[in-house]
N, C-alpha and C positions, 0 to 999 in steps of 0.2 A: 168508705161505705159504698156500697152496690146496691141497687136495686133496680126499678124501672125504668132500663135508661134507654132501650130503643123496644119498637112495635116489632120486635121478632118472634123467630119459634111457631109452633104450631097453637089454633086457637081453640080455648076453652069449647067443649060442647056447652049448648043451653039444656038447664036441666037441675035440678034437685040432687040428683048424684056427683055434680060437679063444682056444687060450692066450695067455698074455701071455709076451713075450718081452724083458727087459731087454737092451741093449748099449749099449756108447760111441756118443755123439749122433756123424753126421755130417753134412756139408754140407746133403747132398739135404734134412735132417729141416729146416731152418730156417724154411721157409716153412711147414709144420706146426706147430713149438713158437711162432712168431710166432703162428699163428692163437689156439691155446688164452692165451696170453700175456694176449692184446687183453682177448679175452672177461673173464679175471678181474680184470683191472685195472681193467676199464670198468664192473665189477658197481656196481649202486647208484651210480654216478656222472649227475650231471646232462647230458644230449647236451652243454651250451653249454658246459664245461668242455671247456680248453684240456687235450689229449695230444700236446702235443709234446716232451715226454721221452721217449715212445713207442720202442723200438729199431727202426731200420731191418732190412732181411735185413743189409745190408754189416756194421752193427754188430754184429749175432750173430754173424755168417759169422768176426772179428776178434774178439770175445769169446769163442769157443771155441777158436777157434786159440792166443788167450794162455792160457786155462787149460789145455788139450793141454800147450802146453809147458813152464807150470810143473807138469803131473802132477794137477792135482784133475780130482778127476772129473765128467763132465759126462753126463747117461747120458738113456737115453730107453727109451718104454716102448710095445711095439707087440702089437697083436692082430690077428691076419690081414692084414700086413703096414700096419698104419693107426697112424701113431703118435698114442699115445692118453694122453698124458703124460709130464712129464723133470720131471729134477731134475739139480741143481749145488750145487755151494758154491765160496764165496770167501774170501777172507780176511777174518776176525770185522773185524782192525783193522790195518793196514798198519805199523805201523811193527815192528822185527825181536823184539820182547819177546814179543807177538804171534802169532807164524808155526806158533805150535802150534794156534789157534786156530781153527774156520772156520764161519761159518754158509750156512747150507742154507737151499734153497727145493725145492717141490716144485708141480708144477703137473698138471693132469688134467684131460684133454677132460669138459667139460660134459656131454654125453651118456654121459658112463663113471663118473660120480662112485656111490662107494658099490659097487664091484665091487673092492676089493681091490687097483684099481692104486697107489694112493697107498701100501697096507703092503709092496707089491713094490719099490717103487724107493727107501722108505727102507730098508727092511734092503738091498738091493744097496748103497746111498750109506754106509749105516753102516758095512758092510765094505769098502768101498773106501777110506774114509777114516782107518779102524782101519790098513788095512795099507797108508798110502801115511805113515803115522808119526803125524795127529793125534789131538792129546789131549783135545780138548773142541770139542763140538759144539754152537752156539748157533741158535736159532729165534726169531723173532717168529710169532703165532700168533693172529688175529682173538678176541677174548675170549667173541664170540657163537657162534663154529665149536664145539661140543661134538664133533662128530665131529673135529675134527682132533687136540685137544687128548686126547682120547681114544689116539686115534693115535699120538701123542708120547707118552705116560702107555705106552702097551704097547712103546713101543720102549726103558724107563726113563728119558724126558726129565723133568727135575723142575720146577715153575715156581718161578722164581728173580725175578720178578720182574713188577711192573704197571705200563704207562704209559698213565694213564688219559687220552682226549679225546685221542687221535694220528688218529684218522682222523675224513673229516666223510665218510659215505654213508647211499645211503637217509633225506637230511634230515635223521640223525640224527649228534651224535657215538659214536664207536666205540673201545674200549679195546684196547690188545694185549698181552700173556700174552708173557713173556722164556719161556722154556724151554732148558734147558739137559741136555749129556745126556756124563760121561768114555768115551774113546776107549781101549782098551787099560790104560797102569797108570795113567791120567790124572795127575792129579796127585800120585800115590802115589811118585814116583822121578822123578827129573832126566830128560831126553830122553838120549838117545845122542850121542855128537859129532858133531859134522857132518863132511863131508868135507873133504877139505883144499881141495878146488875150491870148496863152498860157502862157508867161512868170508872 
């Protein structure tokens, strides 16, 4: 997960024209959320290292459309029409024991970090996710990012968990921080029945 994790980049004007403005990601944003994508995947990475996991547009374009149609949200985050950050989630673990479960990612143009869009589009995700039925919301979370961990800590995400030496950047190895965060009666009561079309 990425977000606000230093006071970089150039700073918001004050203004009415410059708010940030959450909604559901669409088509046009793809080539946008691809850019900010690249950048933080790439952070600390060696040039000579292979990115061909990398999503194409057609794969976005095809990974929103399935998430659209199962209903999670997919949402993006614009100031003076420039989208400047999204977030999504998936499902934590695919098999049906699961389907209460989802973990989230959140991303933020490089030049915007540390202006607030990161606490925007997770409370928009948290409630989206609250009222689309889940009950628990899962993160991985860079162990060096104090901002972001920060971040989850005020949205009441708990760390639940360490996996130390998962990432090699910057030369170095890099730990990541589980975070974990209940959705409505989380696991306080059974879910609702499903519909007779879902079961």
């Amino acid at each position: 997960m990425n977000e606000d994790q230093t006071r970089t980049g150039r700073s918001p004007s004050v203004g009415d024209e410059y708010a940030i403005v959450v909604r559901p990601s669409r088509d046009t944003d793809v080539d946008a959320m691809l850019a900010i994508y690249r950048h933080h995947i790439r952070r600390g990475i060696e040039p000579d290292v292979d990115d061909g996991g990398t999503p194409l547009p057609d794969d976005l374009h095809d990974r929103r459309k399935n998430l659209r149609d199962r209903r999670f949200p997919h949402l993006v985050a614009l100031r003076a029409g420039e989208v400047v950050g999204y977030a999504y989630v998936v499902l934590f673990r695919k098999r049906p024991a699961y389907r209460y479960t989802v973990k989230h990612s959140i991303y933020v143009h490089q030049e915007y970090l540390g202006h607030g869009i990161g606490q925007r589009l997770m409370r928009e995700l948290i409630d989206a996710c609250a009222a689309a039925g889940f009950r628990q919301m899962i993160g991985y979370v860079d162990a060096d990012n104090a901002a972001s961990l920060g971040l989850h800590e005020k949205f009441g995400f708990s760390r639940v968990g360490l996996l130390p030496g998962v990432a090699y950047r910057y030369g170095r190895w890099a730990d990541s921080v589980l975070v974990q965060r209940s959705l409505g009666a989380g696991s306080t009561a059974p879910p609702p029945p499903m519909p007779l079309s879902g079961r």
